[in-house]
Each structure stands twice: as C-alpha cells, then as structure tokens.
C-alpha positions as CSV (number, residue, x, y, z in Angstrom):
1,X,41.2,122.5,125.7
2,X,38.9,123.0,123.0
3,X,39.7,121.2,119.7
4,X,39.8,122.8,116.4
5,X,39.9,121.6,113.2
6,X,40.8,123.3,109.7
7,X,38.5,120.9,107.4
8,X,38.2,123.1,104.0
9,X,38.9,126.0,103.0
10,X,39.9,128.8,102.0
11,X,37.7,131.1,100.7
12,X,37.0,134.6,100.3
13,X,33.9,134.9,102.3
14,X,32.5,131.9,103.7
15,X,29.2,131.9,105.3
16,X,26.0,130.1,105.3
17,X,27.4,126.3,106.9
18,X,24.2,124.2,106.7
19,X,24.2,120.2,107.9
20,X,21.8,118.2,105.7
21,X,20.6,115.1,108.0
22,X,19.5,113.5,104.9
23,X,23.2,113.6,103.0
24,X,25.4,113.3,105.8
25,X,27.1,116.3,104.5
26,X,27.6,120.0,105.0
27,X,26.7,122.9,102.4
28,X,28.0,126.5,102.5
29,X,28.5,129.0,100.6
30,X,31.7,131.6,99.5
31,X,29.7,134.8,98.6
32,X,32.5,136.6,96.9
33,X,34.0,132.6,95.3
34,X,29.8,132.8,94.0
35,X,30.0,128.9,95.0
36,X,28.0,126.9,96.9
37,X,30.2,124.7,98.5
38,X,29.6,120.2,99.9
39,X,32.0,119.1,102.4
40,X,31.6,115.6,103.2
41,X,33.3,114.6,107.0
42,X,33.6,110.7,105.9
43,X,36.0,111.5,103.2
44,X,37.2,115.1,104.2
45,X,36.2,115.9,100.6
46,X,35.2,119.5,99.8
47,X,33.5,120.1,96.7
48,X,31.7,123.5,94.8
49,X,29.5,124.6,92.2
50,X,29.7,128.2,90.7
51,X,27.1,130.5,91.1
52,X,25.7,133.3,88.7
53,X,25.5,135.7,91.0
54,X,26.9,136.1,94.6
55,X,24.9,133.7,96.8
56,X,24.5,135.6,100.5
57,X,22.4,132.4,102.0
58,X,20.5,129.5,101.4
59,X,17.9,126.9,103.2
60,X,17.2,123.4,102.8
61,X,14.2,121.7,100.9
62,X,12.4,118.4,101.4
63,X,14.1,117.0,98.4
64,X,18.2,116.2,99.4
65,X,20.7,118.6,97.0
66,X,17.9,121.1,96.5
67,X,17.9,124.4,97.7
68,X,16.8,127.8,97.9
69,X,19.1,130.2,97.4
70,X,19.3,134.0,98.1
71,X,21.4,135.4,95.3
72,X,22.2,139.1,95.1
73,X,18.3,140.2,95.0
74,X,16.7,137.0,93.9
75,X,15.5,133.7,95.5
76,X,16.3,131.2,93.0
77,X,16.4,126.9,93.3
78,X,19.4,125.4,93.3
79,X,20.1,121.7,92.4
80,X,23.5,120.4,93.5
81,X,23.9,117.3,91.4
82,X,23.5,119.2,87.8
83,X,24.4,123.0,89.0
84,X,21.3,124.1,87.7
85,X,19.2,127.3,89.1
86,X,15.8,128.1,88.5
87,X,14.3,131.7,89.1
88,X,11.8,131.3,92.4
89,X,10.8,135.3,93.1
90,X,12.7,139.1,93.3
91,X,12.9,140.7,96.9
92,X,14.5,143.7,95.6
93,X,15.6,145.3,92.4
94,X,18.7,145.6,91.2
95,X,18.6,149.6,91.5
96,X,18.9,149.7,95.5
97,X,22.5,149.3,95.3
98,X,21.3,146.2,98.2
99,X,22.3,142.5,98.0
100,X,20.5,139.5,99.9
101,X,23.1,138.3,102.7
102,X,21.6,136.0,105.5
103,X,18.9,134.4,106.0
104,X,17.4,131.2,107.9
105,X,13.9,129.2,107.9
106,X,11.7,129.9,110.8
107,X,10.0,126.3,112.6
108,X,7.2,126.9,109.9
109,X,9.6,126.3,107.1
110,X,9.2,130.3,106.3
111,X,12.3,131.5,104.7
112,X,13.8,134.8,106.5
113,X,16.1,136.8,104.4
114,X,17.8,140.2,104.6
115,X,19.6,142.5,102.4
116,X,22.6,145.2,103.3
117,X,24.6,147.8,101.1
118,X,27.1,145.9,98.8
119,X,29.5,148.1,100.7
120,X,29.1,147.3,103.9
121,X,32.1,149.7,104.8
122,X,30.0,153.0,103.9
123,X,27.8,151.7,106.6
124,X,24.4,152.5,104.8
125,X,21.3,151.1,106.5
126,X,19.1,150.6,103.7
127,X,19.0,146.5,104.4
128,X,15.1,145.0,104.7
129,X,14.4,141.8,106.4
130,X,12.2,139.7,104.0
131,X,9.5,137.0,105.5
132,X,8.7,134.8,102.5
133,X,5.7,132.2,102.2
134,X,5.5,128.7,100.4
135,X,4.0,130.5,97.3
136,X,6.7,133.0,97.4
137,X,5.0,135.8,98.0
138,X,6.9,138.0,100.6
139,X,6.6,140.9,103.7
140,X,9.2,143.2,105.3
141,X,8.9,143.0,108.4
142,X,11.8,145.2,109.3
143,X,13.9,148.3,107.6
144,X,16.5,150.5,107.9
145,X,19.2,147.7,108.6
146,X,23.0,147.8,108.0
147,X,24.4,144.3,107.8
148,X,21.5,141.8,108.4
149,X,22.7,138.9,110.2
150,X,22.7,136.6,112.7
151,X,18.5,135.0,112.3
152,X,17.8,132.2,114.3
153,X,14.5,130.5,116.0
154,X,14.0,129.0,119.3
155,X,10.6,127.5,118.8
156,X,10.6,126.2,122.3
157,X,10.8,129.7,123.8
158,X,8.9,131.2,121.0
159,X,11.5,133.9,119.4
160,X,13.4,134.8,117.0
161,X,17.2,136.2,116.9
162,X,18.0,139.1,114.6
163,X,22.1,141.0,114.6
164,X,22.7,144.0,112.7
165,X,26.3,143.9,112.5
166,X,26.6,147.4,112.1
167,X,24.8,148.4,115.5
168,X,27.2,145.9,117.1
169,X,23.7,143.9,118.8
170,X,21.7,141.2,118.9
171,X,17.6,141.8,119.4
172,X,14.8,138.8,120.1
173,X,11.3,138.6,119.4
174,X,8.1,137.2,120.8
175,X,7.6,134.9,117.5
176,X,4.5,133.0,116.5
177,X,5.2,130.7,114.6
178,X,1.8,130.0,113.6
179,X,1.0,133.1,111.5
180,X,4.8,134.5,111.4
181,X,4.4,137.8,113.2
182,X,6.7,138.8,115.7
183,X,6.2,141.5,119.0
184,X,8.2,142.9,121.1
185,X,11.7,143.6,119.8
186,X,13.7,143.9,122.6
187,X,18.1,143.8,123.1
188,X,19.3,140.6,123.7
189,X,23.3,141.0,123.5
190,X,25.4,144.3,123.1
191,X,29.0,143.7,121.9
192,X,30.0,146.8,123.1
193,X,32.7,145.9,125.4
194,X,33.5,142.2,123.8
195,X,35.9,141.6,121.2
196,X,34.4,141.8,117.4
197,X,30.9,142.4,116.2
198,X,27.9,140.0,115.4
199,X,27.8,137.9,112.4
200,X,25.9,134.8,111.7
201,X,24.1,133.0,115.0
202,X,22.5,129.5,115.4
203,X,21.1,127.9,118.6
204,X,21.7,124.6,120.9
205,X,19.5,122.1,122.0
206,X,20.1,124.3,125.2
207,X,18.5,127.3,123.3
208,X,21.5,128.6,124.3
209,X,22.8,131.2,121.2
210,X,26.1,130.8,119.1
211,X,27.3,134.4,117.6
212,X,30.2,134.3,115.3
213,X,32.3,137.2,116.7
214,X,33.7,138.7,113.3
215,X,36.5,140.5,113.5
216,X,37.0,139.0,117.1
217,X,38.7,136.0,116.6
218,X,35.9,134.0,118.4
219,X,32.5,132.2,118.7
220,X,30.3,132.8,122.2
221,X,27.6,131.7,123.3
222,X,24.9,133.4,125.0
223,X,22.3,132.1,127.1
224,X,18.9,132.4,127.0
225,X,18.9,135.1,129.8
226,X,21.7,137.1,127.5
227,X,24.6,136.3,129.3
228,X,27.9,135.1,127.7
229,X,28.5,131.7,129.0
230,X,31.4,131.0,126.8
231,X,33.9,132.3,124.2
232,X,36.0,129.6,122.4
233,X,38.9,131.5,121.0
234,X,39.1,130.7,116.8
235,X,42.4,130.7,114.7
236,X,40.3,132.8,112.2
237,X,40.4,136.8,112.5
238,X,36.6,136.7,111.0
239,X,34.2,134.5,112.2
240,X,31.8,134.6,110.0
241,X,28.7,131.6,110.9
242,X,28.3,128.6,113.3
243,X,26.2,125.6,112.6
244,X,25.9,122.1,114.4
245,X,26.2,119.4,112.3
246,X,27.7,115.7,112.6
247,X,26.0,112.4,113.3
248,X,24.7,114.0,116.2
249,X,24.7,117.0,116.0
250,X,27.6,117.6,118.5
251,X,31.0,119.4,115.9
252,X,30.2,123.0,115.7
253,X,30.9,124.1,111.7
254,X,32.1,127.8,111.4
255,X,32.4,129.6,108.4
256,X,35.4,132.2,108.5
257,X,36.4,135.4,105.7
258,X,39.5,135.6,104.3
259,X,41.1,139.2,104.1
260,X,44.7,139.9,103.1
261,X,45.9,142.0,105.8
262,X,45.1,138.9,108.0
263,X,48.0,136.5,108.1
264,X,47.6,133.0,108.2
265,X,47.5,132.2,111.8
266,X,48.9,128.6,113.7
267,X,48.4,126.8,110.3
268,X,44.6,127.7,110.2
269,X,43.9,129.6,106.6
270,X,41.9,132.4,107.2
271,X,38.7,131.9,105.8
272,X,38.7,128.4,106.4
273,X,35.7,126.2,107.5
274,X,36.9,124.8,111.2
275,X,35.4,121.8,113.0
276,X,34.6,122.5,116.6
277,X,34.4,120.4,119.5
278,X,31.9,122.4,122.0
279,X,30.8,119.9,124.0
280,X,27.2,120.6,123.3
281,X,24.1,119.8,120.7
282,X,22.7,121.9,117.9
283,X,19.2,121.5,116.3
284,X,18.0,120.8,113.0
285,X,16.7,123.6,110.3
286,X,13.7,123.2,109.0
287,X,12.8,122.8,105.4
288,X,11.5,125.6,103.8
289,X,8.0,124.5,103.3
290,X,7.8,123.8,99.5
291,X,10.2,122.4,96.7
C-alpha cells in the first residue's frame, strides 16, 4: 500500500514542485493563483507570493530564494524573501496568443522552456521549445507543439525527455550536454491505451521516468527501455508534475489542477500538492548556470 499525503493545497493549477537542497523546502507554482508557492515539510507550512503575470515554470539559481521564472512570455528573476522580479529576457511576444508553460534545466545549468496556446482546449500547436544560455540569449530547437511538457535530463544516459500533451507521447533525445544539441528524436512512451495524457515528468536515480498522468488519476513510471513499470493510483483527477524531494530525496511531490466538475475525492482536495511514498530516489536539478 502506497502512502499518500495531502500536504498543501488547493490551487487552481499547480505545477512546477521544485526541492531546494539548500532550504530544505519545496517551491511551486499555481499558474492560474499567479503565485509561487514555499512549502516547508518541518512545519507543514505553505506559504505564496503573487505573481504579475501567470508563472508556467521556474528553475533554481546558485543563490537560495532566487529564481528564474518563466512568466507568460518572459524570463524574469524572482526573489522569494522581498517578492521582487526583475526582467531577465523575452522568448515570445505578446501577439502569438502563446504563454511559457514548462520548463527544466538541462545538467549544464541551460534553462529549457516551452510555450502552448493560452487555450490549450482549441488544441493549436503553435508552442516553441526554447534553449536559453547563461547570457540569455536563446534557440528553438523545436516548433509546432501543443502543450509543451514533461522536460527532463538523464545525463547518465545522455537524453533528454520532451511530452506534448496534446499528441498524447513522450519522445527522448540523444543530448550533449556539452554544446546543448540534441539528435535523434525518437518515441519513448504512447499513452494511447493508458489512462490520461502526459503532463510534467522528472527522473530517479534509477533513470527510470515519472509522468504525471493528467486527467488519469495517476503517476507511472517508465523505465528506461519505455516500459511502464508502475502506476501508483492518485486521489487527484489531474496530475499535473512529480518531483523528489525530502532529506533524501526519497517523498515523491506531485502537483495536481483543480477543476470544478471534479469533486473532492477520499478527503484529498483536488489540486492539492500530495506527498508520495515510492519507495525510490530522485535526483537533484541543476542550477541554471548564472544568477
């Protein structure tokens, strides 16, 4: 029996669960709230900051309580203690109709980002997948995307995860991580067949790959051949991003939406950050490489 915890929550779309070593603490974000979100485990306190704009993901500095943040189309810094944002560089103008959603440092300390259609029910693919550098300068390195999602590294394999949530699949890469260029996009995972759709990934020390099954009520795992080695069942309708955190690294943090034609399920809010007991490791993020 798998144990789950309801440690925060609600909100209206949570995502983005990041554990700073440094702090002891997990960050995350509530897109639609435009918070950024600190749960603390020692004292089950959950606090937030408002945002300008809606925040679709953010990645960790070298400096504790700073971060960079991808808001609607900008990267800006984001300083916990005093709420404070700074502009850092523009991805995409306003006129696309896009917004940044989720993103993820590569082992480099590059900061991966995609957009989608602020509708993500018309099911336009006009999303880009942004690869930006230290000085901020950026590169697309992929187009046409519905709902980008689900970006995760396994440097000790040498790829990179990408799920458009739209296509229902997850695809890898041969990744450098050297000079950032990726080769060979190939299928990892098809959902066709399993209960929900891709959302937000992260991998174990296992480089085995977590995939929030939105809309399934569930997390899997996959491993790194691409089979499904395990689906813990969630008391949250939308799934919406796993991330290993704790002392060890060893309570699985997912990130859940909150919609109102899901009810409340076993006492478990919808949209709620649960705690997960998975029996396995995570790995740390990596800084992204200035700030």
């Amino acid at each position: 029996m798998v144990e789950i915890a309801q440690v925060a929550g609600p909100a209206e779309l949570g995502e983005c669960p990041i554990w700073s070593e440094a702090e002891q603490v997990l960050y995350w974000i509530d897109i639609d709230g435009r918070t950024v979100r600190r749960f603390n485990p020692t004292t089950g306190a959950d606090e937030q900051r408002t945002m300008a704009g809606r925040p679709g993901s953010m990645v960790l500095t070298t400096t504790p309580g700073r971060f960079l943040v991808a808001t609607e189309h900008l990267l800006v810094w984001f300083d916990w203690a005093t709420g404070i944002t700074a502009p850092f560089a523009q991805l995409e103008q306003a006129s696309t109709g896009n917004r940044l959603n989720d993103g993820r440092t590569d082992p480099a300390g590059r900061f991966v980002v995609g957009s989608m259609w602020e509708d993500s029910s018309a099911r336009v693919a006009s999303g880009l997948l942004h690869q930006v550098e230290a000085d901020g300068s950026s590169t697309v390195v992929r187009r046409e995307i519905g709902v980008t999602n689900g970006i995760a590294f396994d440097p000790e394999r040498g790829r990179a995860y990408f799920a458009d949530t739209h296509t229902a699949t997850i695809v890898m890469w041969d990744y450098d991580v050297d000079s950032g260029t990726r080769r060979n996009e190939r299928l990892f995972f098809d959902y066709s067949g399993h209960p929900g759709a891709p959302d937000g990934g992260c991998v174990d020390a296992d480089g085995c790959y977590w995939s929030a099954s939105v809309g399934g009520w569930s997390v899997i795992r996959i491993t790194p051949d691409g089979e499904l080695d395990r689906r813990i069942e969630v008391p949250v309708h939308r799934p919406s991003m796993p991330c290993f955190g704790g002392p060890d690294l060893s309570t699985l943090y997912l990130t859940s939406i909150r919609s109102r034609s899901d009810p409340d399920r076993d006492g478990f809010d919808q949209g709620a950050l649960l705690a997960i007991d998975a029996g396995t490791q995570g790995v740390l993020d990596t800084p992204f490489a200035t700030g």
